[in-house]
Residue frames as qw, qx, qy, qz and C-alpha x, y, z in Angstrom:
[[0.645, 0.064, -0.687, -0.327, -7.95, 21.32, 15.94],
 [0.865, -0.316, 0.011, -0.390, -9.93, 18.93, 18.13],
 [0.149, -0.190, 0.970, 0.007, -8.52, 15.66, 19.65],
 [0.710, 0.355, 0.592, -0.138, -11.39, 14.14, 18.36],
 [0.628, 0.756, -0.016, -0.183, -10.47, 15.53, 14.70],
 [0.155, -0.713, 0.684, -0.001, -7.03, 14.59, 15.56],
 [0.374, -0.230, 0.879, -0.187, -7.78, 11.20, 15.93],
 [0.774, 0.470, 0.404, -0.129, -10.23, 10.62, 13.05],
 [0.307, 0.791, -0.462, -0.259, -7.53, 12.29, 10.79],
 [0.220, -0.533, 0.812, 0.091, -5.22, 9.31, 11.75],
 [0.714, 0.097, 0.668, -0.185, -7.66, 6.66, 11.91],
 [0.726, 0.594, 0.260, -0.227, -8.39, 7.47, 8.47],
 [0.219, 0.639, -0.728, -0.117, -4.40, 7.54, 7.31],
 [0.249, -0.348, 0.895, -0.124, -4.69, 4.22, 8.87],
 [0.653, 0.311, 0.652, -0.227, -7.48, 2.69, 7.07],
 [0.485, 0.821, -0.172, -0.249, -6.20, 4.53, 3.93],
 [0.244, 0.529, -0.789, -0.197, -2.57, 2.24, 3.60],
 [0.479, -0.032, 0.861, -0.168, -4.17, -0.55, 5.08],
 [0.589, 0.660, 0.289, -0.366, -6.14, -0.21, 2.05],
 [0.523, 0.720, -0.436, -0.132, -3.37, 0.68, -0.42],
 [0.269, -0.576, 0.770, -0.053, -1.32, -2.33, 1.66],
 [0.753, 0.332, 0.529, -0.208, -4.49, -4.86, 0.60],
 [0.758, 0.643, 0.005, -0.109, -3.95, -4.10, -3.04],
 [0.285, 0.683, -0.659, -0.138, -0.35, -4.77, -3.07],
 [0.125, -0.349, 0.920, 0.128, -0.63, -7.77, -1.73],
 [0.804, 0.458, 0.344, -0.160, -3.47, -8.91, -4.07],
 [0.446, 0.748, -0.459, -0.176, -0.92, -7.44, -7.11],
 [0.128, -0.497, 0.858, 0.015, 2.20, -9.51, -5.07],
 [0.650, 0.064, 0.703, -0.282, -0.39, -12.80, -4.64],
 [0.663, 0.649, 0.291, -0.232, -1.20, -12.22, -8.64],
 [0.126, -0.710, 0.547, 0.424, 2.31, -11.86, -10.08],
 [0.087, -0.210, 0.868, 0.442, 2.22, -15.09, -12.53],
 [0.530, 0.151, 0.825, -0.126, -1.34, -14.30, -13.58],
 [0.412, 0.311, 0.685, 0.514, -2.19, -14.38, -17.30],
 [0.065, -0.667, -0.624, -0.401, -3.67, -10.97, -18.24],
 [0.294, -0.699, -0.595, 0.267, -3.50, -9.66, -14.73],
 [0.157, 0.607, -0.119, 0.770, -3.44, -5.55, -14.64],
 [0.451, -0.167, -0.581, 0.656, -2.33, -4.20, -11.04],
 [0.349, -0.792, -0.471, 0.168, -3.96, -2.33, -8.37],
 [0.241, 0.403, -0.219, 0.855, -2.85, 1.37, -8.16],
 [0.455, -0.574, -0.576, 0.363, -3.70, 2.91, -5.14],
 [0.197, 0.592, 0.035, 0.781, -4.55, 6.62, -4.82],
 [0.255, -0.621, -0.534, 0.513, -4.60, 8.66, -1.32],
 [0.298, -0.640, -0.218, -0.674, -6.88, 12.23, -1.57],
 [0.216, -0.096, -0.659, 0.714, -7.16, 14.39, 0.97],
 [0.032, -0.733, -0.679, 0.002, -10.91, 15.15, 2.39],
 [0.061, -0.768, -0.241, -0.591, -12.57, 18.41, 2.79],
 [0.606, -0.705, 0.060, -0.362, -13.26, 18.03, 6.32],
 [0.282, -0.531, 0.789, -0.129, -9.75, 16.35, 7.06],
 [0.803, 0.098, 0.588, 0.010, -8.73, 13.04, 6.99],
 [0.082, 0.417, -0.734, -0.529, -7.49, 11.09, 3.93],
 [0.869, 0.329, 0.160, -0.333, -9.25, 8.37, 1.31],
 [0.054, -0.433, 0.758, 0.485, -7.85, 5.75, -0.89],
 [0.722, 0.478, 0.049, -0.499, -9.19, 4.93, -4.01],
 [0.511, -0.190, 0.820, 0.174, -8.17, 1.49, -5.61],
 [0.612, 0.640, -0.055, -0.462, -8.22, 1.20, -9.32],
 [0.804, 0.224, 0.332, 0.439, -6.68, -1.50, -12.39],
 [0.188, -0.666, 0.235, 0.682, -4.39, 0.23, -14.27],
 [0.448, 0.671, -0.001, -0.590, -4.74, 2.12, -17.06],
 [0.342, 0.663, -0.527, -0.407, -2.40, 1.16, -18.81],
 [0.951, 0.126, -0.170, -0.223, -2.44, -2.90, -18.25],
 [0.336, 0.611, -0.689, 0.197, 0.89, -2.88, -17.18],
 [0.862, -0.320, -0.309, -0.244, 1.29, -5.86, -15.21],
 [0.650, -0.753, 0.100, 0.008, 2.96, -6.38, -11.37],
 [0.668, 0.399, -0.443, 0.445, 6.51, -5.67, -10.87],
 [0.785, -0.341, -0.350, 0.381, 7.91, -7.11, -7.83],
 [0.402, 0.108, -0.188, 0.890, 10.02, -3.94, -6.74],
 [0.160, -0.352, -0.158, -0.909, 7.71, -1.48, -7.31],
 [0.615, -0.559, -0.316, -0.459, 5.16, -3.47, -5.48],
 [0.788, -0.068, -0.346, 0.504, 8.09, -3.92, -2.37],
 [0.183, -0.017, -0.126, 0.975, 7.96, -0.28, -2.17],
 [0.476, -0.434, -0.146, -0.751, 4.67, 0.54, -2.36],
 [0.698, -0.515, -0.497, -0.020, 4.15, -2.11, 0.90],
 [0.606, -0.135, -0.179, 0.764, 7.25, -0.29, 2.63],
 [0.038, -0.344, -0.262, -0.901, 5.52, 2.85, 1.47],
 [0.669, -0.499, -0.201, -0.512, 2.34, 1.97, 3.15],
 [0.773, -0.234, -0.550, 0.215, 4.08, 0.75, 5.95],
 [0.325, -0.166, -0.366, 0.856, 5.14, 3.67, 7.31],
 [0.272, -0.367, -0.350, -0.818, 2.45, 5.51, 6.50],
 [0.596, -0.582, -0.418, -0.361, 0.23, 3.66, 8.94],
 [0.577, -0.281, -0.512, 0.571, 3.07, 3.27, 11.58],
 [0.161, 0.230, 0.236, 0.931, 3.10, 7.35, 11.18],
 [0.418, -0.391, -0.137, -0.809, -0.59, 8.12, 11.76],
 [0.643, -0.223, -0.702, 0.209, -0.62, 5.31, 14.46],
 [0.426, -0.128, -0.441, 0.780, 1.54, 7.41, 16.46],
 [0.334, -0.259, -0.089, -0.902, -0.89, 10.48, 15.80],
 [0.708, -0.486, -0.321, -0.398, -3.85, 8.48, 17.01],
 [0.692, -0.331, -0.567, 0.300, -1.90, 7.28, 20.08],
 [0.161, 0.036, -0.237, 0.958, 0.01, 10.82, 20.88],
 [0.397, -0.331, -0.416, -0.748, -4.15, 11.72, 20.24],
 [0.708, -0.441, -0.481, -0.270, -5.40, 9.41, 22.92],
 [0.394, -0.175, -0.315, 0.845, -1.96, 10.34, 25.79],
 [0.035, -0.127, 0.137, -0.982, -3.26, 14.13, 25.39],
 [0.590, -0.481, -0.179, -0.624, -7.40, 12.88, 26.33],
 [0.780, -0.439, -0.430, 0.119, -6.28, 11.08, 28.79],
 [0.353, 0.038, -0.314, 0.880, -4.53, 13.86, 30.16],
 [0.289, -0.160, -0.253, -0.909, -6.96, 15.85, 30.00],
 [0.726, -0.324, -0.544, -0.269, -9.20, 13.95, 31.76],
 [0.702, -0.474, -0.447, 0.289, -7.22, 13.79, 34.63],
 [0.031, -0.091, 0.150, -0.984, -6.68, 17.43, 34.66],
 [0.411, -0.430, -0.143, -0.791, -10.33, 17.62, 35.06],
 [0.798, -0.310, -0.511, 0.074, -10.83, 14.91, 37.61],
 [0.553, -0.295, -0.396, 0.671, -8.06, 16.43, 39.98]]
């Protein structure tokens, strides 16, 4: 695998909880409204690498419990801290690499 495929893998974990982090706190921000049905949040992995999340109401109408959404932000908090570190370990090894070829 590429450091460039390395590093789009992550990017895209990282735009994938930042994504599933948005919809919890729309759920948390919506907690005393009338009616409201919560965000679920689904990550899929791609063909060609990388991940996706797909934001949807829920089926079932159930509406926003505080825990559940407390863990799913803790959930998606490490998640992005996680594929950070990929994209950074990702950019340390081209910049090596670079200056192996430079010297």
């Amino acid at each position: 695998m590429s450091i460039s495929a390395i590093t789009s893998n992550a990017l895209s974990g990282m735009q994938a909880y930042s994504r599933s982090l948005a919809a919890t706190a729309n759920n948390v921000a919506n907690v005393s409204t009338p009616g409201y049905a919560r965000l679920e949040t689904s990550l899929s992995s791609n063909a060609s690498g990388g991940v996706t999340a797909s934001v949807s109401r829920s089926s079932d109408g159930a509406g926003v419990d505080l825990a559940s959404e407390m863990l799913d932000s803790i959930n998606a908090k490490i998640g992005f801290k996680a594929n950070a570190l990929v994209f950074e370990t990702g950019a340390d090894m081209w910049d090596m690499l670079l200056t192996i070829k430079r010297d």
